[in-house]
N, C-alpha and C positions, 0 to 999 in steps of 0.2 A: 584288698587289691584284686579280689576273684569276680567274676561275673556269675557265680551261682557257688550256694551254701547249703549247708543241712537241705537236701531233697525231698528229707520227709520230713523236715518241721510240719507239725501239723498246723499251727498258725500258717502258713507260706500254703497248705494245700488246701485249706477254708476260702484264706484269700484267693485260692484262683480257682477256685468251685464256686465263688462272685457271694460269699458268705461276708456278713458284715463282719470285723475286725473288732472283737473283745474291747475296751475301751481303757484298759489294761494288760495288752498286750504280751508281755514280761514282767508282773509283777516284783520278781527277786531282783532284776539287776533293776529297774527303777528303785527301789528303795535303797540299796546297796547304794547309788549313784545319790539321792535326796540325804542323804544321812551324811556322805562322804563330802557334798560339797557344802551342807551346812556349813561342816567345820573349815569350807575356807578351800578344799581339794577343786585344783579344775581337770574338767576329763573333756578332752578335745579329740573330737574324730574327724579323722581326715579318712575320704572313701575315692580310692580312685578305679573310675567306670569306663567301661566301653560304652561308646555310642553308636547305633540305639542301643539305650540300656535292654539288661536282658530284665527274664520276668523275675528274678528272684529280687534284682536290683529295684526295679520299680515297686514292688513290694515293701524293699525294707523301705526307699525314699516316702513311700504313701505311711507310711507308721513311723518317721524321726521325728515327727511333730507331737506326736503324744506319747510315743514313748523315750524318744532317747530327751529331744530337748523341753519336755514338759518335768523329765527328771533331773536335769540342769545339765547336760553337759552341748557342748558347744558341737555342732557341724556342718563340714566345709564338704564341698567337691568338688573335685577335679576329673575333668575328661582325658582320659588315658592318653587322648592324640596331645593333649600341653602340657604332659609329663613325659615326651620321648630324651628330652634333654636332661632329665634328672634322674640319679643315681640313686636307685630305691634297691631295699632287700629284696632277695625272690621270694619272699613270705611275708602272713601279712606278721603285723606285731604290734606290740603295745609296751610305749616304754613309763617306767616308774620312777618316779622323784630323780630322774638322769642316773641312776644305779644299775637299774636291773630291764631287761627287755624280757618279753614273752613274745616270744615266738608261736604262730600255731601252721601247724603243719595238714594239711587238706588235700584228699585225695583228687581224681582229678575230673568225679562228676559233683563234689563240693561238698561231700562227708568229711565230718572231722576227724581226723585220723588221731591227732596229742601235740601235746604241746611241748616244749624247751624252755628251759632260763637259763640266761646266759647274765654275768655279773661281768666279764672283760669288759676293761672301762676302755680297749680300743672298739669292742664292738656295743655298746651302750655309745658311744661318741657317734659311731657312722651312724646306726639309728636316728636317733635323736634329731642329729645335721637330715638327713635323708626325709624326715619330719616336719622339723622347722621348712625344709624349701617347699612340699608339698603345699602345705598350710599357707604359708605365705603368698602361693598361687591362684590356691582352692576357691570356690564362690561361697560364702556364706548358705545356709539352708535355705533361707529366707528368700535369695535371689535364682537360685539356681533352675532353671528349667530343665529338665530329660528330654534329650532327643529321641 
């Protein structure tokens, strides 16, 4: 839900020294992700953006075709102005089998700072719900254009 991430990703500062993008981008979590949904796991991202996207955002959008959904997992987006009515965490997260959330916690030029799990199945519920409506919103990757 951030508009800028890892600042010194070096993939992110290749890509904008106009360096062609590795064709393997993230080799660990694609594999992590092709191994996981073999067996059936789905991994749905939902990315919600300001518009105009910023350059970190346009970046990761130019690389979810061969790395995130070339490794199977599913992604949507939503423009931040058609999420002013829903009720999101201040962080982003990722939730698992409806048990468990990860939380990560990011300073505020877009370094990772660490992360949290939380198992409260009242806050595994708000996630989750906070998720589903996103998603439910969101454009498919396929359709979505960047302002």
């Amino acid at each position: 839900m951030r508009d800028a991430y890892t600042p010194d990703d070096q993939r992110f500062l290749d890509w904008l020294a106009g360096k062609p993008l590795p064709e393997q981008a993230n080799p660990e979590w694609s594999a992590l992700v092709r191994t996981h949904a073999a067996r059936g796991v789905r991994f749905r991202r939902a990315r919600v953006v300001s518009e105009p996207i910023a350059p970190f955002i346009r970046f990761e959008y130019e690389i979810t075709a061969t790395v995130n959904i070339a490794a199977g997992e599913q992604v949507r987006w939503l423009p931040r102005r058609r999420a002013s009515d829903l009720c999101l965490p201040g962080n982003d997260f990722w939730v698992f089998d409806d048990r468990l959330v990860r939380f990560g916690y990011f300073a505020g030029d877009g370094e990772f700072l660490e992360h949290e799990l939380a198992d409260d199945p009242a806050v595994v519920r708000l996630c989750a719900a906070a998720f589903e409506a996103v998603w439910e919103r969101a454009v498919p990757h396929a359709k979505y254009r960047p302002a």
